[in-house]
C-alpha positions as CSV (number, residue, x, y, z in Angstrom):
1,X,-23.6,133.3,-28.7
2,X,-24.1,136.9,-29.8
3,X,-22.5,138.5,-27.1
4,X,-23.2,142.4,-26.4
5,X,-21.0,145.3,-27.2
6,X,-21.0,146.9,-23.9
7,X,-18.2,148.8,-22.3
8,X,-17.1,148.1,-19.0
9,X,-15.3,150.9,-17.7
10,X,-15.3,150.6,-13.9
11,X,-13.4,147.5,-13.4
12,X,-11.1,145.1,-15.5
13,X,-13.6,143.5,-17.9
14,X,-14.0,140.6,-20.1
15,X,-14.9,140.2,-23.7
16,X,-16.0,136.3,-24.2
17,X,-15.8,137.6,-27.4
18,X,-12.6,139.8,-28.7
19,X,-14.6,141.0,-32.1
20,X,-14.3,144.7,-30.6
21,X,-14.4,146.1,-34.6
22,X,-17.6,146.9,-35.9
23,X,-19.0,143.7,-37.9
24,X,-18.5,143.9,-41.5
25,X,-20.4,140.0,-42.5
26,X,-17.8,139.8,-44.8
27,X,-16.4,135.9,-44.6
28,X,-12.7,136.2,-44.8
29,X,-13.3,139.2,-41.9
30,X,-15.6,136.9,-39.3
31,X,-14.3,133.4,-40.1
32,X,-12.7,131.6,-37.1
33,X,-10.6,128.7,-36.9
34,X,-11.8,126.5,-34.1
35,X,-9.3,125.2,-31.4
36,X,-10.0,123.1,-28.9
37,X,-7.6,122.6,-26.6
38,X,-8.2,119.4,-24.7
39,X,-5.9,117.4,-21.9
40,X,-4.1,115.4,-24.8
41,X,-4.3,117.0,-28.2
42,X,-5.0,120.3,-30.1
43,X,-8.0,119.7,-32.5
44,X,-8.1,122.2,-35.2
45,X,-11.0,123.0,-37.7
46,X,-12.3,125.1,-40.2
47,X,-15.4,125.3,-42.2
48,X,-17.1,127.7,-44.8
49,X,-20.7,127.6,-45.9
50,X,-22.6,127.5,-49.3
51,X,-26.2,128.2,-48.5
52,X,-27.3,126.0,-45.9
53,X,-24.4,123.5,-46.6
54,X,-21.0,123.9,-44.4
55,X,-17.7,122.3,-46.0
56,X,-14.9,121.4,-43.9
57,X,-11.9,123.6,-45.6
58,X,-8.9,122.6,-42.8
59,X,-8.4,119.9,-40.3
60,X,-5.5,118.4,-38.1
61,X,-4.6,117.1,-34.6
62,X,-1.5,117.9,-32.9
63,X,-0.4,116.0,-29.5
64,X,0.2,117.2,-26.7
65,X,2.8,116.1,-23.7
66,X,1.2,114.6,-20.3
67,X,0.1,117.4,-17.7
68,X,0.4,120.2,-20.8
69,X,-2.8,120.4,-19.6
70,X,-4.2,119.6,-15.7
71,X,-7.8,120.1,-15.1
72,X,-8.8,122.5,-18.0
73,X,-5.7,124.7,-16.8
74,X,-2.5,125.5,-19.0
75,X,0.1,124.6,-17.7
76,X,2.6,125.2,-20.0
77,X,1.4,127.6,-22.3
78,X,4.8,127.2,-24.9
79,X,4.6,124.1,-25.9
80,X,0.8,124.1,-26.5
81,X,1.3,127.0,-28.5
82,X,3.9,125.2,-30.6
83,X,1.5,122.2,-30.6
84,X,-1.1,124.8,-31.8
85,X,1.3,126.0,-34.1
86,X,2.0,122.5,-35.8
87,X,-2.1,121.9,-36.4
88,X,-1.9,125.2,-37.9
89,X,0.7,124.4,-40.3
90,X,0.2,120.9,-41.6
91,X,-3.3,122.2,-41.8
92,X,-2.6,124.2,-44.8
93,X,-5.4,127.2,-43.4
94,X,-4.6,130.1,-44.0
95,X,-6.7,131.9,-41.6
96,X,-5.3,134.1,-38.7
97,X,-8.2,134.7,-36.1
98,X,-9.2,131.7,-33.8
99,X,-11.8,131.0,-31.5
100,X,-10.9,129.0,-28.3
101,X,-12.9,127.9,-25.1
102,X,-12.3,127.7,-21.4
103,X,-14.1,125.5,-19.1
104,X,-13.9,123.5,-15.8
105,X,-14.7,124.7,-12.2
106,X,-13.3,127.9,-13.0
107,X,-16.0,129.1,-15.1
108,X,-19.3,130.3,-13.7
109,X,-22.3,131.0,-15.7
110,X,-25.6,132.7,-14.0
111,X,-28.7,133.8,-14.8
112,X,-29.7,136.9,-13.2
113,X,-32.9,139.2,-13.9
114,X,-32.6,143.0,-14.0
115,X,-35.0,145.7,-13.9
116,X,-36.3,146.3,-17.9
117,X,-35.3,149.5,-19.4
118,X,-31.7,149.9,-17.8
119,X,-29.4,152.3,-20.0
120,X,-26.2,150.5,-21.2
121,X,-24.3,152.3,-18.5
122,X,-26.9,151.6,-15.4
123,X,-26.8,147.7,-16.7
124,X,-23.0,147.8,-16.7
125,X,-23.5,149.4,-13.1
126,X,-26.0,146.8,-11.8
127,X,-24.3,143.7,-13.5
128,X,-20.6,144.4,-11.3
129,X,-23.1,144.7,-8.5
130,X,-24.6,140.9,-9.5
131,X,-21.3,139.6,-10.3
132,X,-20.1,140.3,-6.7
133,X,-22.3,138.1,-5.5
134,X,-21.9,135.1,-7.7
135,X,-18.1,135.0,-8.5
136,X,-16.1,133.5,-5.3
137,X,-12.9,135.0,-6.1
138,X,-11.5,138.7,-6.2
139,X,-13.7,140.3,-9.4
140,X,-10.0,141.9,-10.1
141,X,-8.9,137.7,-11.4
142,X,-11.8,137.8,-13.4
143,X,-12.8,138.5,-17.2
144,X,-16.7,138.4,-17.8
145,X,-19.2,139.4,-20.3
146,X,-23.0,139.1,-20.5
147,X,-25.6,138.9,-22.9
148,X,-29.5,139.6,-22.9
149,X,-31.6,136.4,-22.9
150,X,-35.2,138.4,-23.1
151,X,-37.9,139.4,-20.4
152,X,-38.4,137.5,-17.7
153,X,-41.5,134.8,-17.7
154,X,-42.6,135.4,-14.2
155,X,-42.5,139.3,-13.9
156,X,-42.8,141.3,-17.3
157,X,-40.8,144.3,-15.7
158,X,-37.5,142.2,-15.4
159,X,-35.5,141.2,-18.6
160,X,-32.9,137.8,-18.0
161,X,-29.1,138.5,-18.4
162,X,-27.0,135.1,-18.6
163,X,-23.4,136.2,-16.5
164,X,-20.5,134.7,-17.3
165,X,-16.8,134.6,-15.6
166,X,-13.9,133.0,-15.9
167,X,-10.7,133.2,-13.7
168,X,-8.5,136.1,-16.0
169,X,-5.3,133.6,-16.2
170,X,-7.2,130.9,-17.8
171,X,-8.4,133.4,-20.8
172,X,-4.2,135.4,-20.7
173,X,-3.2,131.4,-21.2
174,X,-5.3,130.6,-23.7
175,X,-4.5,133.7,-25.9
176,X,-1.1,134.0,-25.3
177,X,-0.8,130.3,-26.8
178,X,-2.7,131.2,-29.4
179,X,-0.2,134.2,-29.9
180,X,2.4,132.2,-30.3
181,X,1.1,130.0,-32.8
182,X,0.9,133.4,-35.0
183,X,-3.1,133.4,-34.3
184,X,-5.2,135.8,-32.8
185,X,-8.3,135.3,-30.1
186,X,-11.0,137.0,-32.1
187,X,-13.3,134.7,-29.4
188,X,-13.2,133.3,-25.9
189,X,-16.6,131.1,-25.6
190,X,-17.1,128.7,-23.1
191,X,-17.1,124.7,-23.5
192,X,-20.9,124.2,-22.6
193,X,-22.3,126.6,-24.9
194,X,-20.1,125.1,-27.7
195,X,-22.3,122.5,-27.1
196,X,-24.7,123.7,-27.6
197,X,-23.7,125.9,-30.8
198,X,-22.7,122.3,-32.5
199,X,-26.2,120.7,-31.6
200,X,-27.0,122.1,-34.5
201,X,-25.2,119.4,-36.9
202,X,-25.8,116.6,-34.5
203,X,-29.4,117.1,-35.3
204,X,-28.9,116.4,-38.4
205,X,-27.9,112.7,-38.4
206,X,-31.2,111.9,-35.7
207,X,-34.1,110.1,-37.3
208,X,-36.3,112.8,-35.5
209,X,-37.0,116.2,-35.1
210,X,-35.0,117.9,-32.1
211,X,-38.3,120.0,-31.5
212,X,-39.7,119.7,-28.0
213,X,-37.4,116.6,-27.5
214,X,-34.9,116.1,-25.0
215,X,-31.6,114.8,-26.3
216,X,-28.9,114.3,-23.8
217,X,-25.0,114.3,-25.3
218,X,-22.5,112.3,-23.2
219,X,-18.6,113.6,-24.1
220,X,-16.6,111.2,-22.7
221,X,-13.1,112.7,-23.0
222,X,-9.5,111.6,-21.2
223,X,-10.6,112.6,-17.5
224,X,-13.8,113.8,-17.7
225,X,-17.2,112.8,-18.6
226,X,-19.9,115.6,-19.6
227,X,-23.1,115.1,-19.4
228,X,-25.1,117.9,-21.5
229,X,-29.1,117.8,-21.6
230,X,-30.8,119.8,-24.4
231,X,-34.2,120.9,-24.6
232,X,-35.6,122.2,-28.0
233,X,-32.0,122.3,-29.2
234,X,-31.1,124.8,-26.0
235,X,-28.9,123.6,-22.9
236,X,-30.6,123.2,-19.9
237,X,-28.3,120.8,-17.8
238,X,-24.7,120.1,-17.4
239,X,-22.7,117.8,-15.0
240,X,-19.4,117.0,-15.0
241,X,-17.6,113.8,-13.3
242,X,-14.3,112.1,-13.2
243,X,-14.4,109.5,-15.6
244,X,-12.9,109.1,-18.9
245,X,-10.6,107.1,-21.5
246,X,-7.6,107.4,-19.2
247,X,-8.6,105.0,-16.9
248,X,-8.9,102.3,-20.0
249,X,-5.2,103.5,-20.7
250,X,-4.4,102.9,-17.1
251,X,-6.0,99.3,-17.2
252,X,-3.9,98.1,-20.1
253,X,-1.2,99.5,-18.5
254,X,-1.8,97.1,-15.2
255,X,-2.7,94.4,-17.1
256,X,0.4,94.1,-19.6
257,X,3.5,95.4,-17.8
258,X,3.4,98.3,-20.1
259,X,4.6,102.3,-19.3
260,X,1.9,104.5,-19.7
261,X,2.7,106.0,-23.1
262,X,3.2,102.4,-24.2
263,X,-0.4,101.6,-23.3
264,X,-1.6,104.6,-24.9
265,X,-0.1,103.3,-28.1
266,X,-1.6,99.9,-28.4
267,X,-4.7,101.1,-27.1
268,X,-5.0,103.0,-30.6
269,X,-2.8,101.0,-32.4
270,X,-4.1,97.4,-31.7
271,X,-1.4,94.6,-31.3
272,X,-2.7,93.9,-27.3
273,X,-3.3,89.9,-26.5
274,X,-6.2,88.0,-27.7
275,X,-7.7,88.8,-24.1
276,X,-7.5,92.3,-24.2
277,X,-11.1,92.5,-25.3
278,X,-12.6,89.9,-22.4
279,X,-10.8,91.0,-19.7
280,X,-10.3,94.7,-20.3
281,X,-12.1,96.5,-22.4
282,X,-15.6,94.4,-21.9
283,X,-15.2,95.8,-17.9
284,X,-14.1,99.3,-19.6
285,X,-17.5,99.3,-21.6
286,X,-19.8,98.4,-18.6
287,X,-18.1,100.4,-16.2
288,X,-18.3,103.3,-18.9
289,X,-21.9,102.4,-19.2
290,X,-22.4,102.3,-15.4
291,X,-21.4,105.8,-15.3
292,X,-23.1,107.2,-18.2
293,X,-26.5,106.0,-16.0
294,X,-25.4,107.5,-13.0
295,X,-25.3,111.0,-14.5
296,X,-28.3,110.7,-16.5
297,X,-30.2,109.0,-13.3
298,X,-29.4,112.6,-11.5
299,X,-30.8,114.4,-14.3
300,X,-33.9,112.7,-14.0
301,X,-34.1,112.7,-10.3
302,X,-34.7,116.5,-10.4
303,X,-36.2,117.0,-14.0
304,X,-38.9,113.2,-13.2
305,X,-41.0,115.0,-15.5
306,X,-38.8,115.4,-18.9
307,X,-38.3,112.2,-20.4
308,X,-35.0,111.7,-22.6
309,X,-35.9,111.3,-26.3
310,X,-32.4,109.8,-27.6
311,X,-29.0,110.2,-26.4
312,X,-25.6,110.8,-28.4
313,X,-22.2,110.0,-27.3
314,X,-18.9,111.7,-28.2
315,X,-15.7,112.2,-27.4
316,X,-12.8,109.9,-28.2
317,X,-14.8,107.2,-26.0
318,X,-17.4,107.3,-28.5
319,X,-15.0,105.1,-30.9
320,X,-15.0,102.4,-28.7
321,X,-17.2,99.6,-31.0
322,X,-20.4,98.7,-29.7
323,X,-20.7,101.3,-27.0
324,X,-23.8,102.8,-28.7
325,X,-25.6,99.8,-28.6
326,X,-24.4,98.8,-25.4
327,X,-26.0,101.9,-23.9
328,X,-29.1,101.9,-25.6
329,X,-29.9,98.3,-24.2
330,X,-29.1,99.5,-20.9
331,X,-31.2,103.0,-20.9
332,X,-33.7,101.5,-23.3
333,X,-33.4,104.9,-25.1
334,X,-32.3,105.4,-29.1
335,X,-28.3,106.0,-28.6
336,X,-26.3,107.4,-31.8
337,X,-22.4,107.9,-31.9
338,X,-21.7,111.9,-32.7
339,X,-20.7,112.2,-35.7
340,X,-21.3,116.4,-36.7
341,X,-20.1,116.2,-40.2
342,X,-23.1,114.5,-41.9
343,X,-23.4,115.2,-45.4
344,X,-20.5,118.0,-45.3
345,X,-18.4,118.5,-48.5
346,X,-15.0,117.6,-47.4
347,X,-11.7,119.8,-48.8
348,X,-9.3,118.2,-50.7
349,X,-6.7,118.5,-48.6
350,X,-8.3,116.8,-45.4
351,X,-7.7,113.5,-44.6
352,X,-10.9,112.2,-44.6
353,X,-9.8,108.7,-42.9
354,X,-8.8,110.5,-39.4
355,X,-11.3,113.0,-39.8
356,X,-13.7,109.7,-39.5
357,X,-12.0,108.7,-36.7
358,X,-12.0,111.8,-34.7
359,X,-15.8,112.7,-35.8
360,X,-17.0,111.7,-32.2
361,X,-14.6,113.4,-30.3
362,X,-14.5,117.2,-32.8
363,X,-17.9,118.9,-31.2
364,X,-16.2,121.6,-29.3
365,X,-13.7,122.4,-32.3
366,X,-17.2,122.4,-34.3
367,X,-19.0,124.8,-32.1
368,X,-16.0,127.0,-31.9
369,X,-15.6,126.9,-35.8
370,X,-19.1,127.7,-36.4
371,X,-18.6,131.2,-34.6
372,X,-17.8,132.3,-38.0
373,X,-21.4,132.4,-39.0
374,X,-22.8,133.9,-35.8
375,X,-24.0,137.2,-38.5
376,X,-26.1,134.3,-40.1
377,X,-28.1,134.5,-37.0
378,X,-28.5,138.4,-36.7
């Protein structure tokens, strides 16, 4: 998102993106490396662009220790900056500004409406006023920004302003880990609208134009599965539940007498009993399923009247064999696995095998590495 250069001098502020220097659209100036810092790795990525056509220049995933991360919240902001610090280095990049994201229940987005023609300083004035009212914690925790989103459909002498907060420790964290990976926070976005920013490469593998279509992405991650429902390529719903690949970790675990870490190994290594597939991860898949309907069944309840054109599914969920088709028999709607980096020239000195792997699960790193292009927009 294009964020606005506004000045905020009343109270604390927040810049969801730190690109305070005048933009030069110069490439090795604006380009980002994306980091998204999940609840058990750090993904890293980088792309460049010739023409239309993006190549991915760096990639790596570091692990991360159980509870580094608890409910989008750092908890121990040293040793995911040396995790940062590892992707960085056996990445080979050679970049030093990053984009990161923050997400969860402490993040708020809003769309207000303001009286057209404000000054810069009478917005400012009016926005601290809005934010009062929509932010449930002291506006002294919190770092926000805004951004213009045109005049409002109802009444022509109202523009739309899209608010958005987030609790101020959640940004420090993110940056000081950043910091001590040698990087610097050039951007803060926000998870959804990373989404949305990497919709644009998921369009690419569906047999149809995105158009007037609704296409709803399921990211099934460790705890959490996110449903996101796009309209014309723009987010328009978002719901969040506790759900995720943990809980198949967890089953293996119970079934086989294993520790938790050990589970996690043979759940990507292999090597489990010949009824590992029948008697756990068939009741995974349906249950998985199950839940996938349930969030899509409350979009529909409130939006009866926008019917859903094909569905993707990411996250590291999405690797799971015939989960795809699975779904599609069950919704009776086109399902693809995410896979962003259609037809994208691949460096040298990626590993193109993992990169496969972790396709599915790499949509938030894309979006945040794709903030290097935002000029391309202007």
């Amino acid at each position: 998102m294009n964020w606005l250069k506004e000045k905020l001098h009343a109270k604390p502020s927040f810049k969801f993106d730190f690109n305070l220097e005048l933009p030069t659209f110069r490439k090795k100036t604006n380009a980002v490396l994306g980091i998204d810092i999940t609840t058990t790795v750090v993904k890293l990525l980088e792309f460049s662009k010739h023409g239309n056509r993006y190549k991915i220049e760096s990639y790596m995933v570091a692990p991360l220790p159980r509870d580094a991360v608890v409910d989008k919240q750092l908890t121990n902001v040293q040793i995911i900056g040396e995790a940062i610090k590892k992707a960085v280095d056996r990445s080979g990049t050679h970049l030093k500004q990053a984009a990161v994201a923050v997400g969860g229940s402490s993040v708020i987005t809003k769309l207000i409406t303001l009286p057209a023609g404000l000054t810069d300083d009478e917005m400012v004035e009016q926005i601290m006023i809005e934010a009062e009212q929509y932010i449930p914690f002291s506006i002294d925790d919190v770092m926000f920004d805004f951004q213009l989103e045109g005049t409002n459909e109802i009444d022509s002498n109202r523009v739309n302003v899209l608010l958005a907060a987030s609790r101020r420790e959640n940004v420090e964290d993110r940056i000081s880990a950043l910091e001590l990976a040698g990087l610097r926070a050039k951007i803060v976005d926000i998870e959804a609208f990373t989404i949305e920013n990497a919709f644009v490469l998921l369009a690419n593998q569906l047999p149809h134009s995105v158009e007037d279509k609704t296409v709803v992405v399921i990211e099934i991650g460790a705890n959490l599965t996110t449903l996101h429902v796009l309209y014309n390529s723009r987010a328009i719903y978002t719901r969040e539940q506790n759900f995720g690949g943990k809980q198949l970790t967890e089953d293996i675990q119970r079934a086989y007498g294993l520790s938790y870490d050990e589970a996690g190994v043979a759940k990507k290594v292999g090597g489990l009993p010949d009824n590992y597939e029948s008697d756990v991860l068939e009741p995974f898949k349906r249950n998985m399923v199950q839940q996938i309907q349930r969030s899509i069944q409350f979009f529909v309840a409130s939006n009866a009247s926008r019917p859903i054109d094909s569905v993707i599914i990411a996250g590291g969920c999405a690797s799971i064999h015939g989960v795809d088709q699975l779904v599609s028999e069950t919704l009776g709607v086109p399902t693809y696995i995410a896979n962003p980096f259609v037809n994208m020239e691949i460096s040298s000195r990626v590993n193109q095998k993992s990169l496969a792997k972790d396709a599915p699960s790499m949509l938030i790193a894309c979006g945040l590495a794709l903030r290097s292009f935002d000029h391309d927009k202007n």
